[in-house]
C-alpha positions in Angstrom: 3.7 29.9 19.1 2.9 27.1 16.3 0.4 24.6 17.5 1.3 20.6 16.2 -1.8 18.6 15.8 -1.6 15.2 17.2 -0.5 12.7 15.2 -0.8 8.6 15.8 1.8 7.4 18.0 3.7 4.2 16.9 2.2 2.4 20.2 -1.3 3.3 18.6 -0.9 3.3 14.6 -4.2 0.4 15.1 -6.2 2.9 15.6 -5.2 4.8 12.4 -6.7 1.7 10.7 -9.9 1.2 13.0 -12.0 0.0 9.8 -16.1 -0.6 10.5 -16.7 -4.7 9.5 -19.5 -5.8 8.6 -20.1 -9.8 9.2 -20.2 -11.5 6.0 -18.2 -15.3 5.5 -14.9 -15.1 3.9 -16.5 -18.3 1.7 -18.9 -15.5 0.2 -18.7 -14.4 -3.5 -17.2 -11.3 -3.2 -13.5 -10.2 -3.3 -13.2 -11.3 -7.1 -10.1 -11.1 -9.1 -10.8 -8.3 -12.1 -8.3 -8.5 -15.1 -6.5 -5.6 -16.1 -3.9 -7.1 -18.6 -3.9 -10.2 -20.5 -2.3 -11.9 -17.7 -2.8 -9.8 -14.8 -5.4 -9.2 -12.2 -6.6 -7.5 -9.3 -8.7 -7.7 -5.9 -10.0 -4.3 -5.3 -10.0 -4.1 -1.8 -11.2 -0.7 -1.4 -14.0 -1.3 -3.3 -16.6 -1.9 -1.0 -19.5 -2.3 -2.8 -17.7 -5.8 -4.3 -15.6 -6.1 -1.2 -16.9 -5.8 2.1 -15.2 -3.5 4.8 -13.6 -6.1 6.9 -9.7 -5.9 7.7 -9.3 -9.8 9.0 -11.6 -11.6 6.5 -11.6 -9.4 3.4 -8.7 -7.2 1.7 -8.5 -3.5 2.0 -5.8 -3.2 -0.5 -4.9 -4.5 -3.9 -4.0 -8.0 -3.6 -2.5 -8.9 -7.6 -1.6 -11.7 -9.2 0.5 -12.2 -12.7 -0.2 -15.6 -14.4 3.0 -17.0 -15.9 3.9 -19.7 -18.1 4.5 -22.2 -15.2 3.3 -20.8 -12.0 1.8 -17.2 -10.3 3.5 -14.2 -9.1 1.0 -12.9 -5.7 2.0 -9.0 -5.5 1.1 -8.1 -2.1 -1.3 -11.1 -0.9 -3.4 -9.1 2.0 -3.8 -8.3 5.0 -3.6 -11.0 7.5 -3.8 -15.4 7.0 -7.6 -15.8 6.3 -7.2 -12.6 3.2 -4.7 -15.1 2.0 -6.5 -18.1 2.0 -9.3 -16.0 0.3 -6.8 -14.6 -2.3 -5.8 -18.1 -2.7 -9.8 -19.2 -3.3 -10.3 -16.5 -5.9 -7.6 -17.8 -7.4 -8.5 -20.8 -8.7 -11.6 -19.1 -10.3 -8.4 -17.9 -13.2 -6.0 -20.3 -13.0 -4.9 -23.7 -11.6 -1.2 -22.8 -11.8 0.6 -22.8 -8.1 1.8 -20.0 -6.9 5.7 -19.7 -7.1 6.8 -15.8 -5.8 5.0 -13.6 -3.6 5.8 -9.7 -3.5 5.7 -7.4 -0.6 6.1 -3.8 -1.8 6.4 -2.2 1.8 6.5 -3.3 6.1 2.5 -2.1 6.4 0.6 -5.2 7.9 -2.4 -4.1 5.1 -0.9 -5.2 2.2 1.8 -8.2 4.0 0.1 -10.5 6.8 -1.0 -12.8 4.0 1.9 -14.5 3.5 1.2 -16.9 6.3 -1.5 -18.0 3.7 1.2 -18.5 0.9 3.4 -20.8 2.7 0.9 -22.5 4.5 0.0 -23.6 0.8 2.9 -23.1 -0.8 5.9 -23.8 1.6 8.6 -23.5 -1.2 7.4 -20.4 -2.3 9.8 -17.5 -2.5 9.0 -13.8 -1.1 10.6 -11.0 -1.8 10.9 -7.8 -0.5 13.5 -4.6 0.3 16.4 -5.5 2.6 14.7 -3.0 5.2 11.2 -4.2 5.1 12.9 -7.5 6.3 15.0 -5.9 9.0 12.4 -3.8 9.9 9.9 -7.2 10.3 12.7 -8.6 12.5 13.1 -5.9 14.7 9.6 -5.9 15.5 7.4 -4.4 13.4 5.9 -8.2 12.4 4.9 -8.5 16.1 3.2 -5.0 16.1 1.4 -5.3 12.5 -0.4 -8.7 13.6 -1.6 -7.4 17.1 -3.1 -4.0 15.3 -4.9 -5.6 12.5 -5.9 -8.6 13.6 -5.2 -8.9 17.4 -8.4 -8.4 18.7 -9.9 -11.4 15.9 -11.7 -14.5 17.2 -10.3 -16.7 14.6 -7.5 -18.8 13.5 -4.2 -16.5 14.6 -1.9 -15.0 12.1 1.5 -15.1 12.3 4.0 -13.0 10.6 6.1 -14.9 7.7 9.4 -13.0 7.1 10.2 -12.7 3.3 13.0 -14.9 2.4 14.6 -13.1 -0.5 15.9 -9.4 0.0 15.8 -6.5 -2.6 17.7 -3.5 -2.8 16.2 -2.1 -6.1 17.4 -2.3 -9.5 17.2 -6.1 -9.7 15.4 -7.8 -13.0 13.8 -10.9 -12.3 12.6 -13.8 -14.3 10.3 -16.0 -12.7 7.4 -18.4 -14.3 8.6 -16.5 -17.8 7.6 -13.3 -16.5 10.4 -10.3 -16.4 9.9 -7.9 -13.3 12.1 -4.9 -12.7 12.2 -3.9 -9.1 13.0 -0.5 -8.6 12.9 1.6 -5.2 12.7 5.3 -5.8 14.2 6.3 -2.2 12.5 7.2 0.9 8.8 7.9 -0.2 5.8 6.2 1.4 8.0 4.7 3.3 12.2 4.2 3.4 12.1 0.7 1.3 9.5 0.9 -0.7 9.5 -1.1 -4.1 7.8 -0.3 -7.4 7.4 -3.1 -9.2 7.2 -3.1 -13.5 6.1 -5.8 -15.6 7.6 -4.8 -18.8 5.4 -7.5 -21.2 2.2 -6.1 -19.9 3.7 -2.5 -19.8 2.2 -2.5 -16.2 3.6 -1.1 -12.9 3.0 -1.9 -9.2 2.7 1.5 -7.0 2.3 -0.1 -3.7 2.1 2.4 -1.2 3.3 4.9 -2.9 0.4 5.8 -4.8 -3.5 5.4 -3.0 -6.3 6.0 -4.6 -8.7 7.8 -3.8 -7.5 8.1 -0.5 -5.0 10.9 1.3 -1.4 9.6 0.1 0.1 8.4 3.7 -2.6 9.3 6.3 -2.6 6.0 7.5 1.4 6.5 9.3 2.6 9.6 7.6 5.3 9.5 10.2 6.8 6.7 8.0 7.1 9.0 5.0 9.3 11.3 3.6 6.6 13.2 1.6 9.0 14.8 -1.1 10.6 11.6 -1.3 7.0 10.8 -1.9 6.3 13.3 -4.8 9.4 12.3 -6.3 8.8 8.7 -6.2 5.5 9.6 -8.0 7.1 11.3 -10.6 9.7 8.6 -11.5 6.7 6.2 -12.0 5.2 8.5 -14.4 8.1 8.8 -15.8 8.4 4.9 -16.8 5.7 5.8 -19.1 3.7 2.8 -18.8 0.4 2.2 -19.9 -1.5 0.5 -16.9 -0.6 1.3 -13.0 -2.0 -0.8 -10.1 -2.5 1.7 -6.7 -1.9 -0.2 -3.5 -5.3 1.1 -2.8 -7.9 1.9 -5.6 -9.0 1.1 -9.0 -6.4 0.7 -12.0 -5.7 2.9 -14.5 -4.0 4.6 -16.8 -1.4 7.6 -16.5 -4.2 9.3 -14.7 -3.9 7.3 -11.7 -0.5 8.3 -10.6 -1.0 12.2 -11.7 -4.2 12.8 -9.8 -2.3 11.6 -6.8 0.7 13.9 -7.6 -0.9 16.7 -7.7 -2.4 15.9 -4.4 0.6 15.8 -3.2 1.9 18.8 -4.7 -0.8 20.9 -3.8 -1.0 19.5 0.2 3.0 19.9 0.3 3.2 23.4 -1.2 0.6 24.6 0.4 1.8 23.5 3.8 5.0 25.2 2.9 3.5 28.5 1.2 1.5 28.6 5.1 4.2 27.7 6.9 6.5 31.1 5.7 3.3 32.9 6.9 4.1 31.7 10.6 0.6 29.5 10.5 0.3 26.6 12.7 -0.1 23.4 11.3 -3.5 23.3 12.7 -4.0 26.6 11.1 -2.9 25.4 7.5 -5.0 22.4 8.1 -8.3 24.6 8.0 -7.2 26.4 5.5 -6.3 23.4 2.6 -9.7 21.7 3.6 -10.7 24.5 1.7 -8.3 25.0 -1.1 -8.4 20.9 -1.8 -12.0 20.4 -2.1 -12.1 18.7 -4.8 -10.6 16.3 -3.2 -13.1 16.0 -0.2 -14.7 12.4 -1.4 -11.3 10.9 -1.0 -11.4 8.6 1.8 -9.4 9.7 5.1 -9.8 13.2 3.4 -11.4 14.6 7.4 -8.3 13.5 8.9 -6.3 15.1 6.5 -4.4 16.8 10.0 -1.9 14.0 10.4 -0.4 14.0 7.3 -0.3 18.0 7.4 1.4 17.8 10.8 4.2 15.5 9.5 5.1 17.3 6.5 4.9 20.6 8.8 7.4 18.9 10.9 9.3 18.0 7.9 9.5 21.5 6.4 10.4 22.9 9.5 13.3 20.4 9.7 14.3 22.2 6.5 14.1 25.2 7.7 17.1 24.6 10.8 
């Protein structure tokens, strides 16, 4: 009889993101904005030797920003109101332009709770995001995102703020004289997830879609569709652009996106190849340890069990 390891619940994804803190002020120095084109630049959350570990004061993810000619474009501003306000801080150290477009690349509170700090500033500002992030927010997913990341924090409250303008993919937009091409490769990280390309600095958002170096997913592999995953990787490759932006990780060239791929590819196949042998997932789980160990720095990489339950359930779907 195959044995399904347990993976986390909706009612307790928090826990998936449980994240030590450390106490450091959010007025600190660190958290800085690192360029990576002539007119973008980057908070490396996961980089927590710059970046403390703290999931209500500091970011975890990538928060970007692309300076235009008349205003900034915020790509996914953090993780809940005061990562915002410190996005917003860190700001001004690069520019005194106001912000005029945020973009949410995906419903996961991680990367979206700071756009309570966008309007608070900015209360004209537009953000945008896919049709089903939005309906998704509205059916309550906002509610649950604030309670798991920052539920439990002393502080000021944050509230979810809805974006205002929705995507569908395939949409060129020209804001602050900046062209961004929005496309959404399918069901991959999650079912609405964007990918967003600045063709003038030949640079592409990955959101959630590509981590690094971190297990693609692990965080609510229920939410994914992990071929939909591998594909979506491949079709940002294929754009063939010369700088990508990880919602998680240092950016880099085409050898951001293809390490992660073939993660993905080896974890997927693998689970399949183990799965024709009549293994149990938590019997393949022992076993890629093993066969990705190169791999066993990247962070999550211990609780590598979720994601191989899911795409076990997955492939057995396949298989009926």
């Amino acid at each position: 009889m195959r044995k399904r390891i347990k993976i986390c619940a909706r009612a307790s994804m928090a826990l998936c993101f449980a994240i030590p803190t450390v106490s450091v002020a959010a007025s600190d120095s660190n958290c800085n904005f690192q360029q990576v084109t002539k007119r973008i630049y980057v908070i490396v959350g996961s980089d927590h030797e710059t970046c403390p570990k703290e999931d209500v004061k500091h970011p975890l993810t990538n928060p970007s920003v692309i300076i235009g000619k008349t205003g900034v474009i915020v790509v996914d501003p953090g993780s809940s109101l005061q990562v915002g306000r410190l996005v917003l801080e860190r700001l001004k150290t690069i520019t005194d332009k106001p912000v005029v477009a945020v973009f949410n690349t995906h419903i996961h509170g991680l990367y979206w709770l700071g756009n309570q700090a966008m309007k608070e500033k900015y209360p004209d500002v537009r953000i945008y995001a896919h049709n089903r992030m939005i309906k998704r927010i509205q059916s309550g997913e906002g509610d649950f995102w604030v309670d798991a990341i920052t539920g439990k924090y002393p502080g000021g409250k944050t509230k979810y703020v809805v974006p205002d303008v929705a995507l569908s993919g395939g949409e060129i937009e020209s804001i602050a004289g900046v062209t961004l091409k929005i496309h959404h490769p399918g069901h991959a990280h999650t079912d609405h997830d964007i990918i967003l390309e600045v063709p003038e600095e030949r640079t592409l958002f990955l959101g959630g879609v590509v981590v690094e170096p971190e297990v693609p997913s692990q965080g609510v592999p229920q939410d994914a569709n992990f071929k939909g995953q591998i594909a979506a990787t491949q079709y940002a490759i294929g754009l063939a652009t010369d700088k990508y932006v990880p919602g998680r990780g240092n950016p880099g060239g085409i050898e951001v996106p293809t390490r992660g791929l073939r993660f993905l590819e080896t974890l997927y196949g693998g689970v399949a190849r183990y799965y024709k042998d009549n293994l149990s997932d938590y019997e393949i789980a022992e076993r890629l340890r093993v066969d990705l160990s190169e791999f066993k720095q990247w962070y999550d990489f211990t609780e590598i069990g979720g994601v191989i339950s899911q795409m076990f359930l997955q492939i057995e779907q396949e298989n009926f």
